[in-house]
C-alpha positions in Angstrom: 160.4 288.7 141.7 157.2 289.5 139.9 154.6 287.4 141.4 150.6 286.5 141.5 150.0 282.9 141.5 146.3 281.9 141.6 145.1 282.8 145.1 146.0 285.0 147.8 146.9 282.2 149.9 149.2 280.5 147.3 150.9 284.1 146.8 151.5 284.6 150.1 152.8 281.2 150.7 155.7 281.9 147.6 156.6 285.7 148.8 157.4 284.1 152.4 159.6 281.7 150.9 161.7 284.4 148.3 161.6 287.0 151.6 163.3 284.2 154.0 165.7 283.4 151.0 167.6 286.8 150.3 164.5 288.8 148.6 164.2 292.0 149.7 160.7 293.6 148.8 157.4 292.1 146.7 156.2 292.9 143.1 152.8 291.7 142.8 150.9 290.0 139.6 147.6 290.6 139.5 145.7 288.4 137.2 143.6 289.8 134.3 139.9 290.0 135.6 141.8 292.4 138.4 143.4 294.6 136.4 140.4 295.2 134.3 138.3 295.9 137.4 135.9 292.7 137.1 135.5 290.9 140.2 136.3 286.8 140.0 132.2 286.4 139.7 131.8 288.4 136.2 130.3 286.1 133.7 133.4 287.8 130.8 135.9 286.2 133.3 135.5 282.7 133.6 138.5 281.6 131.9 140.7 283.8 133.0 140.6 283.8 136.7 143.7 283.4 138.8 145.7 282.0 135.6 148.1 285.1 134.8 148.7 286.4 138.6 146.6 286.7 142.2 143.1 287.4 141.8 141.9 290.1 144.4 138.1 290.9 144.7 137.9 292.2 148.3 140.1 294.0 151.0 140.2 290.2 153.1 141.8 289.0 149.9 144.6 291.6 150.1 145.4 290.9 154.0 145.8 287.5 153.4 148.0 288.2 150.4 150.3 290.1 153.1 149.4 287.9 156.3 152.5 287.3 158.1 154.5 289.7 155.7 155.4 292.8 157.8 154.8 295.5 155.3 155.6 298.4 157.3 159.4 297.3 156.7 158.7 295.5 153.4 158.9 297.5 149.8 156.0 296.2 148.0 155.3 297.1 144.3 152.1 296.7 143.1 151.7 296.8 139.0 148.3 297.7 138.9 146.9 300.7 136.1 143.4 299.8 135.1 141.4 298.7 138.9 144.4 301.3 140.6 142.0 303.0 142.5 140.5 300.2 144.4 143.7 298.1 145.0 145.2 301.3 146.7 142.6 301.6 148.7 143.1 297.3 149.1 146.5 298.0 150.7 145.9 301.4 152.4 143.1 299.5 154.7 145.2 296.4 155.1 147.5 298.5 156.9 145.0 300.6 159.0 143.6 297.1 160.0 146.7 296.3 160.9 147.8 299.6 163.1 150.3 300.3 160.3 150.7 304.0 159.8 150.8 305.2 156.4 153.6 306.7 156.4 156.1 303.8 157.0 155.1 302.1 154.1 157.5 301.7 151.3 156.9 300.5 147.7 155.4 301.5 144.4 152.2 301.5 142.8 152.5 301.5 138.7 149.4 303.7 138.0 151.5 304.3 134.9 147.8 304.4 132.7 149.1 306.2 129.7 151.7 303.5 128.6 148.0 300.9 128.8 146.3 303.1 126.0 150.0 302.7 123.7 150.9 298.9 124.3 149.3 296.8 127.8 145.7 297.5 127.1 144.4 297.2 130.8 142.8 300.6 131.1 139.2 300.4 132.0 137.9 304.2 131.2 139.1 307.1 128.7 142.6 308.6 129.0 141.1 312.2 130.4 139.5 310.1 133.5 142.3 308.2 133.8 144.3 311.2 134.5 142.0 312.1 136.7 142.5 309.1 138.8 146.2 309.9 138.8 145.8 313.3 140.0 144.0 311.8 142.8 146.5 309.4 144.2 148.7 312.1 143.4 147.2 314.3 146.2 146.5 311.4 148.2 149.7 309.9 148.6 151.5 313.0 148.9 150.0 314.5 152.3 149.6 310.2 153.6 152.5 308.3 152.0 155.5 310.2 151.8 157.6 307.4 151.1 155.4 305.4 148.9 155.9 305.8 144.8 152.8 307.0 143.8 153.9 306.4 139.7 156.2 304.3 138.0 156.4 305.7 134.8 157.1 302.1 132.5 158.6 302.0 129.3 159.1 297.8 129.6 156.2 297.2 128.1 157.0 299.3 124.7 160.4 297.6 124.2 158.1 294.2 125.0 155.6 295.5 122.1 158.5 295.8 119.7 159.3 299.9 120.3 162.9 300.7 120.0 165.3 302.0 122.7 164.7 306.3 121.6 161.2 305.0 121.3 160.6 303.4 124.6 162.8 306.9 126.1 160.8 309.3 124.2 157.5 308.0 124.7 157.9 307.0 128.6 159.7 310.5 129.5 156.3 312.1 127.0 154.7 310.0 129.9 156.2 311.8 132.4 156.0 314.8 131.5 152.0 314.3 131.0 152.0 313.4 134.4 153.9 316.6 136.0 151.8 318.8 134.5 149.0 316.3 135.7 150.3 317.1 139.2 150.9 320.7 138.9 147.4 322.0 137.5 145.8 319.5 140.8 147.5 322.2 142.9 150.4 320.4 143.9 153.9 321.9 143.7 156.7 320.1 141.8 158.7 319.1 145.0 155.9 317.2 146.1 155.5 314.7 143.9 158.2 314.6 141.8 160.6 313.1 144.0 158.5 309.8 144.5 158.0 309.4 141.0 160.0 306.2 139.6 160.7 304.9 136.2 160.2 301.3 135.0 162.2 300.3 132.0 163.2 297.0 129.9 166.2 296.0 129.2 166.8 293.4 126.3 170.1 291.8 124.8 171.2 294.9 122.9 173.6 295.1 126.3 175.8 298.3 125.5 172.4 299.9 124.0 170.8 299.1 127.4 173.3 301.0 129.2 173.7 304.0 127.1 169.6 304.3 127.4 169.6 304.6 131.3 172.0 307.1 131.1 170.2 308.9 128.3 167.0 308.7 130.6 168.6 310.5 133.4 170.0 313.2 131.4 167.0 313.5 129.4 164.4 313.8 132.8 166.4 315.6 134.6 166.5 318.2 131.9 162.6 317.8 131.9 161.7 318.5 135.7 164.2 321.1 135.7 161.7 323.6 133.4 159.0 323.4 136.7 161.7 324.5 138.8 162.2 322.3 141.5 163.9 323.4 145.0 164.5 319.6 146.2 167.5 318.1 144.1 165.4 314.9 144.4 162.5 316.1 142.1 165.7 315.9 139.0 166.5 312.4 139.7 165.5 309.2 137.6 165.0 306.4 139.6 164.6 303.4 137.9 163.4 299.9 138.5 164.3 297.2 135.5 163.1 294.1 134.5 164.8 291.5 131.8 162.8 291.1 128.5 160.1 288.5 128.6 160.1 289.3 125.0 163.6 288.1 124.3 163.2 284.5 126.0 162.5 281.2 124.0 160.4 278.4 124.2 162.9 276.6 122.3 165.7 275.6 124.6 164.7 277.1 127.7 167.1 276.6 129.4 169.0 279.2 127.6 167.1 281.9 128.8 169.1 282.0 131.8 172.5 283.1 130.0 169.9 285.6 128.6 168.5 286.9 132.0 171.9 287.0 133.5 173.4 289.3 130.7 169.8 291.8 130.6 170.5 291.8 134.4 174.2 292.9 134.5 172.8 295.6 131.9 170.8 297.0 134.2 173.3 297.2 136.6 175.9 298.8 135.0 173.4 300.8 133.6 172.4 302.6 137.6 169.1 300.8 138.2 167.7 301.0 142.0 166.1 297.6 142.0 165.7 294.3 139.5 163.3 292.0 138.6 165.0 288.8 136.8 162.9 286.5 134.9 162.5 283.0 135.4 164.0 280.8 132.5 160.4 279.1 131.7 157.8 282.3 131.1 158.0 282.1 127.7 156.1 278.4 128.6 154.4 278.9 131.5 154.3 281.2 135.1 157.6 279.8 136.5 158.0 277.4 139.1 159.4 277.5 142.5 162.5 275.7 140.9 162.9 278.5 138.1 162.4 281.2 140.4 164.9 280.1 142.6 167.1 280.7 139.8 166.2 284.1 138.5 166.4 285.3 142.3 170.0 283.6 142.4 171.0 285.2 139.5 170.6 288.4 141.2 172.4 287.3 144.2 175.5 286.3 142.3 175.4 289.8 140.3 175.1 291.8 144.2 177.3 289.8 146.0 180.4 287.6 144.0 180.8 289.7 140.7 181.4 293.1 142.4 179.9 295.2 139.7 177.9 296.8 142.2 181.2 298.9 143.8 181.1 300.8 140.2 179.1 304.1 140.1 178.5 303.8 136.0 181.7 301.4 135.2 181.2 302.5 131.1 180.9 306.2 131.8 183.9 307.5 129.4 184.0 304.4 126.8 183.8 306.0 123.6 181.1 303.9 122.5 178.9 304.0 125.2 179.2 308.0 125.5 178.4 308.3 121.8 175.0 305.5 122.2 174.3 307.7 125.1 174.6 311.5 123.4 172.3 309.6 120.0 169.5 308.4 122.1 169.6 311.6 124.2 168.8 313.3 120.9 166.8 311.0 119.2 164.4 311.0 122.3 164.6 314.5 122.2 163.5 315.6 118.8 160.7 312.9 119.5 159.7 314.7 123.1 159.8 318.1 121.3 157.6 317.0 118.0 155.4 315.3 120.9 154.5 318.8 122.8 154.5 320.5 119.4 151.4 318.6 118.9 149.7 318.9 122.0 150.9 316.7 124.4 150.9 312.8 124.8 147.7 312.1 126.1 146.1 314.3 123.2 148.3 311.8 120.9 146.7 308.9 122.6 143.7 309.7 122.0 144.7 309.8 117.8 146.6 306.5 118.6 149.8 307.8 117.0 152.4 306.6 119.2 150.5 303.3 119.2 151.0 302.7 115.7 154.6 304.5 115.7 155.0 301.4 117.9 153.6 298.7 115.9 156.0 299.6 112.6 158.9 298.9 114.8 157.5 296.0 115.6 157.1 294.7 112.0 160.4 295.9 111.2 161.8 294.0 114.1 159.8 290.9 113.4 160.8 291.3 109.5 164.6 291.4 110.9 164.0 288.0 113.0 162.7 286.2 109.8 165.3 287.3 107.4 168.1 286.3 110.2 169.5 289.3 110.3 168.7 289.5 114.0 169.4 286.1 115.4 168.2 284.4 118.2 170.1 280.8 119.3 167.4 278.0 118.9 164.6 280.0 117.3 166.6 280.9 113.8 169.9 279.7 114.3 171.7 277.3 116.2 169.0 274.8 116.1 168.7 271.9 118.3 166.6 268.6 117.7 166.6 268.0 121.2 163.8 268.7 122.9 163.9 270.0 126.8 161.7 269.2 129.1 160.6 271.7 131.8 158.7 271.4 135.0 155.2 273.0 133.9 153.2 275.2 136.5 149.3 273.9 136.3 146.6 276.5 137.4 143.5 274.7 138.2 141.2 277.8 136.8 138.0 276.4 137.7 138.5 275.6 141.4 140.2 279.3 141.8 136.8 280.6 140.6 135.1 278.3 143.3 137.3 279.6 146.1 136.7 283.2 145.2 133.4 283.1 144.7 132.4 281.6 147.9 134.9 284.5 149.2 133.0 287.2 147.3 129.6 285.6 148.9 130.7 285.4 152.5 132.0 289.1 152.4 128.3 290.2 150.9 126.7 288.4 153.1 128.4 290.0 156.6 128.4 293.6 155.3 125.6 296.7 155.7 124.8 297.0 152.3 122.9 300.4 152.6 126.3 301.8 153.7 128.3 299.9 150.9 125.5 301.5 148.7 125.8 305.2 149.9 129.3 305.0 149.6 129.2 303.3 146.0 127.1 306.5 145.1 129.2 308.8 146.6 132.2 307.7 144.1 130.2 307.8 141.5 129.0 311.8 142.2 132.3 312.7 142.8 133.4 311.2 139.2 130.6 313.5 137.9 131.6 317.1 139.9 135.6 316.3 141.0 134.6 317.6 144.2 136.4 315.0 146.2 139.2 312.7 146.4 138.7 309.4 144.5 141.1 307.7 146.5 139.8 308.7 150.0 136.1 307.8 148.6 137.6 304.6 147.4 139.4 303.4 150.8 136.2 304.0 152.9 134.3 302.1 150.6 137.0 299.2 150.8 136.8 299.6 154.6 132.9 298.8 154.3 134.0 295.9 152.3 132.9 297.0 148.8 134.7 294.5 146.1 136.9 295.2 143.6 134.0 295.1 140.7 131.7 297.6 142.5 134.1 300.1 142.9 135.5 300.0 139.4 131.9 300.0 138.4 131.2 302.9 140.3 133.1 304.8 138.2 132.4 303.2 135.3 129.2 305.1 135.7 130.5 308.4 134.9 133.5 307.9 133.4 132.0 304.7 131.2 134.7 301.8 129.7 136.8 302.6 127.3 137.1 301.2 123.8 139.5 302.0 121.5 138.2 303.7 118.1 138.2 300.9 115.2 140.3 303.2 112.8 143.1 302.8 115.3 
């Protein structure tokens, strides 16, 4: 279950309770300030503290998001892009504090920062930098995490923006690709990387086009890695995490939205994922509640343990229809991949803003289709009730979160040696300018001197400077 809720404490509280109830690793929500790298006391924050996942501002904020979780035999997936640097380096001393070694740690960090520039928007400097930072963790993780997912490559939040399914393959494998040759001219050869490398895709209630697109994917990237060479079978496989479409779910009857997560879910199923994420019935509302969660966890159970659909190696392999889906998208993502690397490459096509706006005309098309009823969805343009449901409502008291973590923030500043959280600050910030040094390393022993969140991200920001998209985009 994708989760952040307010503080730390209140996080932690919730993942104990999925963990002792059949979940079997953590997805954490970050909320907005953290993913753009502004700590909770930044005066362009105020509002938004706490309200759309955890907030984290300081290495003590990320132990007590884990305290009591024992991490070393938990998977935990972070979705973190913009602030990735210093929320790895969060977690890496977490577990050093904790005499965990590094390389028993399981889990996945997004640091998927391409897919920000095309749809999410949480990047914090220039696509070229941001690579850079990638390479970095690359390196890092490689020689110190050898079983931790140092990418998730995410197409979910393309279908989310509107893309279609050869779009969301096309542009996410593009992605990918960007990234192995990201890791190959940092010195690293394909087998070590590749293997940890994990994709993250949506899956709406197109159900048979859902399956025939994770099958396209693995035929598609395995044909990809395959040009570098690998030795390690491993490097050629897709693994995939999935999550239903928030997109897809209705305010409008709510309840609903649980026959919609159930069918997204058995999609993804049959369709070979590694590992789920189910959304609550109310998140077209609100963040869900410990009641609507319980749900969307259940809904999983049910799927792994009473409908047996997880015996089947692909159950529709060989169904006319889904074999035929399966061979279009492969070529439709294809010719896209091809016209992509024609032209440079997809961070070069970033940079234009192409993809972006290849993006946003499917969306108006889609949108167009909703209006006109030729795509229908029960209770928003058809099958209308009067009645109205009520739903349990999850209240974030923004303000008081903004108390708690500033005092937090204080206490922290006032305990440390700031001449050595300086130095180190500094050092980032050199090492931005010449590349002479790992980011990541930097990063963790600035954590470890208890630099916040902010300071590192700024750190950077002094080099690399923030990123703003040009107005003709």
């Amino acid at each position: 279950q994708y989760a952040g809720f307010s503080t730390a404490e209140k996080s932690n509280e919730f993942y104990k309770k999925n963990l002792k109830s059949g979940q079997t690793g953590l997805s954490v929500a970050f909320d907005l300030p953290t993913h753009r790298g502004y700590d909770s006391n930044h005066e362009r924050v105020k509002s938004d503290v706490g309200m759309a996942g955890v907030a984290i501002d300081t290495v003590d904020d990320m132990k007590k998001l884990f305290d009591g979780i024992p991490f070393d035999q938990t998977s935990i997936s972070m979705t973190m892009n913009g602030a990735v640097l210093p929320i790895m380096a969060f977690l890496i001393v977490c577990a050093k504090e904790k005499n965990i070694p590094l390389e028993k740690i399981t889990g996945t960090i997004q640091n998927d920062i391409l897919k920000e520039f095309l749809v999410r928007n949480t990047y914090i400097y220039p696509p070229k930098d941001s690579m850079r930072i990638v390479s970095d963790i690359f390196k890092y993780t490689s020689k110190k995490m050898p079983k931790f997912n140092s990418i998730s490559v995410s197409g979910y939040h393309m279908l989310e923006a509107g893309a279609t399914a050869e779009l969301e393959l096309a542009y996410t494998l593009a992605n990918g690709l960007e990234y192995l040759k990201t890791g190959i001219n940092a010195g690293l050869k394909i087998d070590d990387f590749a293997p940890r490398i994990s994709f993250f895709w949506g899956i709406g209630m197109n159900f048979f086009m859902e399956v025939a697109k994770m099958r396209a994917a693995r035929i598609l990237w395995a044909q990809i890695v395959n040009k570098f060479k690998p030795k390690n079978p491993k490097s050629l496989m897709l693994r995939a995490h999935c999550q239903t479409s928030g997109w897809s779910l209705t305010e409008q009857d709510p309840l609903n939205n649980i026959t919609r997560t159930c069918l997204e879910a058995l999609a993804a199923v049959i369709g070979g994922t590694q590992s789920l994420h189910t959304n609550a019935f109310d998140e077209a509302i609100t963040l869900p509640t410990t009641f609507s969660a319980k749900i969307a966890r259940d809904t999983q159970i049910f799927l792994q343990n009473e409908s047996k659909v997880c015996q089947l190696i692909d159950p529709l392999g060989g169904a006319f229809y889904v074999e035929k889906l399966t061979d279009q998208l492969v070529q439709k993502a294809k010719k896209i991949i091809k016209n992509i690397e024609k032209n440079g490459g997809m961070t070069k096509l970033i940079e234009l803003g192409i993809p972006k706006k290849t993006i946003e005309k499917a969306a108006i098309k889609r949108q167009a289709q909703i209006d006109s009823n030729s795509i229908l969805i029960i209770g928003l343009n058809s099958f209308k009730s009067n009645t109205k449901s009520k739903v349990e409502i999850l209240d974030i008291n923004n303000s008081k979160v903004q108390k708690s973590q500033i005092k937090k923030i204080n206490e922290i500043k006032n305990t440390r040696d700031e001449i050595e959280v300086k130095k180190i600050l500094n050092n980032i910030t050199l090492a931005c300018k010449n590349n002479n040094r790992n980011l990541l390393d930097l990063c963790v022993s600035a954590a470890q001197k208890r630099a916040t969140l902010g300071e590192i991200s700024f750190a950077c920001e002094k080099e690399f400077k923030r990123y703003f998209p040009k107005k003709n985009i």
